[in-house]
C-alpha positions as CSV (number, residue, x, y, z in Angstrom):
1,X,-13.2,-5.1,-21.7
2,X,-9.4,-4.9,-20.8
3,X,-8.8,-5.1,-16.7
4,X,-5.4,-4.7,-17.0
5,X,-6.2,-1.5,-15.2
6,X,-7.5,-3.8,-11.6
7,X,-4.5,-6.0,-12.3
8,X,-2.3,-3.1,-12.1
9,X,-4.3,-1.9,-8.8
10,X,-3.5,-5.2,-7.7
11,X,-0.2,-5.2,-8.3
12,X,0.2,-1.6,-6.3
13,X,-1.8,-3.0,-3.3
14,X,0.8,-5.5,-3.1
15,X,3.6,-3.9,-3.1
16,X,2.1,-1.3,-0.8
17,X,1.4,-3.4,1.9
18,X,4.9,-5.4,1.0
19,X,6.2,-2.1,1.8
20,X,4.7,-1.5,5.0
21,X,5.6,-5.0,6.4
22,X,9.4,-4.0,5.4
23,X,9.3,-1.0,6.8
24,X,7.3,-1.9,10.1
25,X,10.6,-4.7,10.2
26,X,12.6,-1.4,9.5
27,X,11.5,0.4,12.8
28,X,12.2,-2.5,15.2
29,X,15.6,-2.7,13.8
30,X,16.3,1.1,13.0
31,X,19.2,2.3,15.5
32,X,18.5,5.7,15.9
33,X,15.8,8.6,15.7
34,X,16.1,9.7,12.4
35,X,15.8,6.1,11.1
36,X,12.8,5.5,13.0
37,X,11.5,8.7,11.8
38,X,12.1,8.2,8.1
39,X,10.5,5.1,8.6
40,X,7.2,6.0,10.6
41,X,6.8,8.6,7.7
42,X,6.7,5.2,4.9
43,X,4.3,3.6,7.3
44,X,2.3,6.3,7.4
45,X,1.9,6.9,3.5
46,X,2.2,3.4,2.9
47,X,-1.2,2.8,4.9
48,X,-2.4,5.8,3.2
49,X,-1.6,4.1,-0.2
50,X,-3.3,0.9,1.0
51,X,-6.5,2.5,2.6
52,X,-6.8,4.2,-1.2
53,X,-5.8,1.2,-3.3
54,X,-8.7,-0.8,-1.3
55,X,-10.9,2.1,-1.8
56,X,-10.2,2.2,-5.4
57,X,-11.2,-1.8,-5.7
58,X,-14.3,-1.6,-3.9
59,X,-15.4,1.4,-6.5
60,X,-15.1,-1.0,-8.9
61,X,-16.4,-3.5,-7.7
62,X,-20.2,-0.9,-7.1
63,X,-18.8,0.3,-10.6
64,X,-19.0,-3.5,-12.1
65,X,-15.6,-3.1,-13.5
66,X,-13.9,-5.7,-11.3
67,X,-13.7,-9.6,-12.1
């Protein structure tokens, strides 16, 4: 059976969570409100992403479609 589909969950996870670091870096450096803002917004649908990405694995993994 093809897994490219868990490779490609893998590769989303990553750059989620990629994502979230930069943007966590973002709000310590961010200068004003509407920086900080726009970035707590990222954070918050970057965990989002991650939380469901990790989800997603473990359902294949009870599913017997992960490697």
């Amino acid at each position: 059976m093809n897994r490219k589909f868990n490779e490609n969950i893998l590769k989303a996870l990553e750059t989620s969570q990629d994502a979230l670091k930069i943007c966590k870096q973002a709000m310590e450096d961010a200068n004003d409100e509407t920086c900080r803002a726009m970035y707590s917004s990222i954070i918050r649908d970057c965990e989002k992403h991650v939380k469901m990405l990790k989800g997603e694995i473990d359902l294949h993994k009870v599913q017997k479609k992960w490697d």
